[in-house]
C-alpha positions in Angstrom: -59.5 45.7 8.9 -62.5 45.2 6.6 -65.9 44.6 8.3 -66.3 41.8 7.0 -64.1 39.0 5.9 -64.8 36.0 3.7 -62.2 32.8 4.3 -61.9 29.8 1.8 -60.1 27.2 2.4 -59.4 25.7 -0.4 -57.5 22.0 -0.1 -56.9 18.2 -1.6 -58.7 15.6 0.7 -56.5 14.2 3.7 -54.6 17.0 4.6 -55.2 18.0 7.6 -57.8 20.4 6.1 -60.5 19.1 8.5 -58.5 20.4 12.0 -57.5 23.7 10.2 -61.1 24.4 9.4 -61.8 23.5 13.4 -58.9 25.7 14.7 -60.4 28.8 12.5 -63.8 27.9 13.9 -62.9 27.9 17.0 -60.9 31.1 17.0 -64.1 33.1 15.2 -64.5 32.5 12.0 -68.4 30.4 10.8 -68.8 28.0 8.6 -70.9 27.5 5.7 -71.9 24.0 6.6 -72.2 24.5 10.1 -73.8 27.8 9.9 -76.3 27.3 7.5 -75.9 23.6 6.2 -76.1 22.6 2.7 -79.8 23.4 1.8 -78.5 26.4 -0.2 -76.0 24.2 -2.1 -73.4 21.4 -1.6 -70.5 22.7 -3.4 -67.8 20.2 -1.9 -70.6 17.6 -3.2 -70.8 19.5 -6.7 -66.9 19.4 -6.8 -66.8 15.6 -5.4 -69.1 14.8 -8.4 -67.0 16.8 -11.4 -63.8 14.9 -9.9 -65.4 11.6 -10.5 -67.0 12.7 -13.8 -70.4 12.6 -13.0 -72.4 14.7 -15.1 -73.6 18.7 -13.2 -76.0 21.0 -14.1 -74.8 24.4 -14.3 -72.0 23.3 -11.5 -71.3 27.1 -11.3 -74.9 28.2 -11.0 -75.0 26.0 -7.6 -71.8 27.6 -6.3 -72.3 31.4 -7.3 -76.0 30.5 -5.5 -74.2 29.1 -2.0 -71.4 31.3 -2.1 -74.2 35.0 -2.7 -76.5 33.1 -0.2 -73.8 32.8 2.7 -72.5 36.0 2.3 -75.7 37.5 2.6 -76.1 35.5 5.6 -72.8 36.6 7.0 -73.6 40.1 6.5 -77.2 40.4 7.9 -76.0 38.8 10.9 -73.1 40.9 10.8 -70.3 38.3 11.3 -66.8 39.3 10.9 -65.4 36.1 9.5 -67.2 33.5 7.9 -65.8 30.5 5.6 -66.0 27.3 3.9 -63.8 24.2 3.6 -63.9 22.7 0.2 -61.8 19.4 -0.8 -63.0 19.0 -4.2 -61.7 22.1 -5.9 -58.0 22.3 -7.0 -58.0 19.2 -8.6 -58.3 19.6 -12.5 -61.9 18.4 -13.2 -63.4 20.8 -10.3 -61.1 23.8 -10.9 -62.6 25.7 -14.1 -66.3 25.9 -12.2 -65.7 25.4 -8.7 -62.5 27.2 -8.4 -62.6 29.8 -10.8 -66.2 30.6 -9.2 -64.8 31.4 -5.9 -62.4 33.7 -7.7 -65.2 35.6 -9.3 -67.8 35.7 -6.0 -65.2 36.0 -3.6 -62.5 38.1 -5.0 -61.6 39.7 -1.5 -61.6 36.3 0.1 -58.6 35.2 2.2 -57.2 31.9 0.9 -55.9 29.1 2.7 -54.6 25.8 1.4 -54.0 23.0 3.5 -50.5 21.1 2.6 -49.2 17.9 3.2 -46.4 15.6 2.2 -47.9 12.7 -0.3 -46.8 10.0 1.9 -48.9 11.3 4.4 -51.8 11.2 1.9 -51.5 8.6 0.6 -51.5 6.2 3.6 -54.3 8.3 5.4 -56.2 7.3 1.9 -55.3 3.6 2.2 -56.3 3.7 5.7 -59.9 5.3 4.8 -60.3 2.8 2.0 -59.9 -0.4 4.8 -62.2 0.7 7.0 -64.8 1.8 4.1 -63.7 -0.3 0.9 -67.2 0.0 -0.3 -66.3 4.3 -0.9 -63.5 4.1 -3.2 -63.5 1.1 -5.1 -61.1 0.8 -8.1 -59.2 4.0 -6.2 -54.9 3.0 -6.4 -52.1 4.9 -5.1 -51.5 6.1 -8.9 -54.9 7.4 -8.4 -53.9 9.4 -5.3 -50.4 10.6 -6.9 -51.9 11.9 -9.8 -54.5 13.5 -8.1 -52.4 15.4 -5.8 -49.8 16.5 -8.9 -53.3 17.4 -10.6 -53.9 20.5 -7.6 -50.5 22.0 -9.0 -51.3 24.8 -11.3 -54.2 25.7 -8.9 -52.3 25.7 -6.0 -49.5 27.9 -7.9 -51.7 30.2 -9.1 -53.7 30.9 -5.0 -50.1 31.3 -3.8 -49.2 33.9 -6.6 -52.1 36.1 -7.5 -54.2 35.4 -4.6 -51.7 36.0 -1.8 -52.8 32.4 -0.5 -51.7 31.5 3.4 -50.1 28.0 2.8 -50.6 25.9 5.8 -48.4 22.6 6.4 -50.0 19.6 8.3 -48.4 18.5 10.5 -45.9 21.5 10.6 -48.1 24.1 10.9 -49.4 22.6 14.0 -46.5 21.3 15.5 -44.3 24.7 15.3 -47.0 26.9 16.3 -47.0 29.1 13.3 -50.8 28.3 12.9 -50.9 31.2 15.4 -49.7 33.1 12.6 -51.9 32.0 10.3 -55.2 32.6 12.4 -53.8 36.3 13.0 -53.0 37.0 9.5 -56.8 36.1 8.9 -57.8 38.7 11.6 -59.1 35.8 14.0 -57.7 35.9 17.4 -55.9 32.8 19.1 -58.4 31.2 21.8 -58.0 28.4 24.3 -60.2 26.5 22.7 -58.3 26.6 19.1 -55.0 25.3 21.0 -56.7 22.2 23.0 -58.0 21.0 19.6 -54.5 19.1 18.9 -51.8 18.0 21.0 -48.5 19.7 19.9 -46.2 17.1 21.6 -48.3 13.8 19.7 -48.6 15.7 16.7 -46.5 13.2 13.6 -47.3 12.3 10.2 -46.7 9.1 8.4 -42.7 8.6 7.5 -42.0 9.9 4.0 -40.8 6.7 3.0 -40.1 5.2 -0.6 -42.3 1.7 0.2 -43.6 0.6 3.5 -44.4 -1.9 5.3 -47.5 -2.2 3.7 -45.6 -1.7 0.2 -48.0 1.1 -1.1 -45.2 3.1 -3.0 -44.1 0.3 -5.9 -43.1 0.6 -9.7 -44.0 2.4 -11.7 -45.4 5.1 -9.3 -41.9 5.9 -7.9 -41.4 8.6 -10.5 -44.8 9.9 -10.1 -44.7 10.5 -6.5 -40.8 12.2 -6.5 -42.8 14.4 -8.3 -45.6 14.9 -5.9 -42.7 14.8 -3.0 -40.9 17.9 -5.4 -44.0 19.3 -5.4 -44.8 19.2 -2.1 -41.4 20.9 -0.7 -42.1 23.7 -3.6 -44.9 24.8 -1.6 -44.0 24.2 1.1 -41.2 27.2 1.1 -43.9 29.0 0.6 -45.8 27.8 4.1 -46.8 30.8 6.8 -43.2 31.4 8.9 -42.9 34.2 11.2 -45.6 36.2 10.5 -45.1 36.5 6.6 -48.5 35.2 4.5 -46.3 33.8 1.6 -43.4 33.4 -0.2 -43.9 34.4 -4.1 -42.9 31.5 -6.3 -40.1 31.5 -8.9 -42.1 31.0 -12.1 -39.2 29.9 -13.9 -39.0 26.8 -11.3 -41.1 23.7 -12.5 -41.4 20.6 -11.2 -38.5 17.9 -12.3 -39.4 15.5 -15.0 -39.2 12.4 -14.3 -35.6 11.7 -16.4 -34.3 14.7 -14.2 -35.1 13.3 -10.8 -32.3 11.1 -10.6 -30.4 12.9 -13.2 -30.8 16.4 -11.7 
């Protein structure tokens, strides 16, 4: 095992990414924000601000700067495992500085996505966006769909080059093979990890075409059978029995829309 171990967790907002980052904490690994806070550079904030177009100087500066200033951190206090959760990154407008950066500073890292049906996005979104309307205004569920379709060739290309561990919420949790996944990482199970969540309470919102609440209407059906095809792609690929991934068949793409019901 090296001596020391960088960990990103690399994820779309909502998914469960938040609790992962929590368990990993609590089973050794530090974070970058709690560590060290974001003096040194915000780079969820840098990615949050590419997504929504607004204008970065040298985006990449601010992340090589954060990412060479918490592993020098890391290794004068000689820590084993440190990492950082970043939401802003797979999607298109954040990948070619934020994500390809990682790839370049942290080339050794261990990556972790955190995976979860759209349906469960999506109406974890909504929620957010009731009790804080004034945070996402303008933001629809076409938004969200095409957001999350947006983390695909990202996602793909963690899983095959990088080796990613791909971590299903609630699933992950729920099955126990998050145990897997903190063990694969080098981390060691602890108490504390497992009291974090509640295995036997542990659901997700019904994948459901349309809800009460009607959020899935026309014409965003076809866009999220996608994100739903997309979704179970990857998630073949989750952390089962010990095994860090599944490689992807690169011949398999995601269905177009005239082959979903075609297909």
């Amino acid at each position: 095992m090296k001596k020391y171990g960088a960990i990103a967790i690399l994820c779309l907002w909502r998914t469960g990414s938040q609790l992962l980052r929590d368990v990993l904490m609590a089973c050794g690994m530090h974070d970058y924000g709690d560590e060290i806070g974001f003096d040194h550079g915000d780079i969820n904030g840098t990615g949050n601000s590419l997504f929504h177009g607004i204008p970065v100087d040298n985006p990449s500066e601010i992340v090589v700067n954060a990412l060479k200033y918490f592993t020098k951190v890391a290794k004068s206090k000689e820590w084993k495992h440190y990492g950082v959760k970043v939401d802003h990154v797979l999607q298109t407008a954040c990948w070619e500085d934020v994500g390809k950066t990682f790839l370049s500073e942290w080339p050794d890292a261990r990556y972790v996505i955190s995976l979860r049906h759209p349906a469960g996005v999506i109406q974890s979104f909504e929620k957010i966006k009731r009790l804080t309307p004034e945070r996402h205004p303008g933001f629809t569920v076409q938004d969200i769909i095409e957001t999350y379709l947006g983390t695909y060739e990202a996602t793909k290309y963690l899983i095959e080059k990088k080796d990613a561990l791909v971590v299903v919420y609630p699933d992950s949790l729920a099955d126990g093979s998050i145990k897997k996944v903190v063990g694969e990482l080098g981390l060691k199970w602890t108490k504390k990890a497992g009291e974090l969540f509640d295995q036997s309470t542990l659901g997700d919102f019904l994948p459901l075409l349309g809800s009460d609440e009607g959020l899935i209407q026309s014409p965003e059906v076809l866009l999220y059978l996608k994100a739903v095809d997309m979704f179970e792609e990857f998630k073949e690929c989750a952390v089962k029995r010990g095994t860090s991934s599944v490689k992807l068949d690169t011949s398999k793409r995601i269905r177009e829309p005239d082959d979903i019901f075609h297909g």
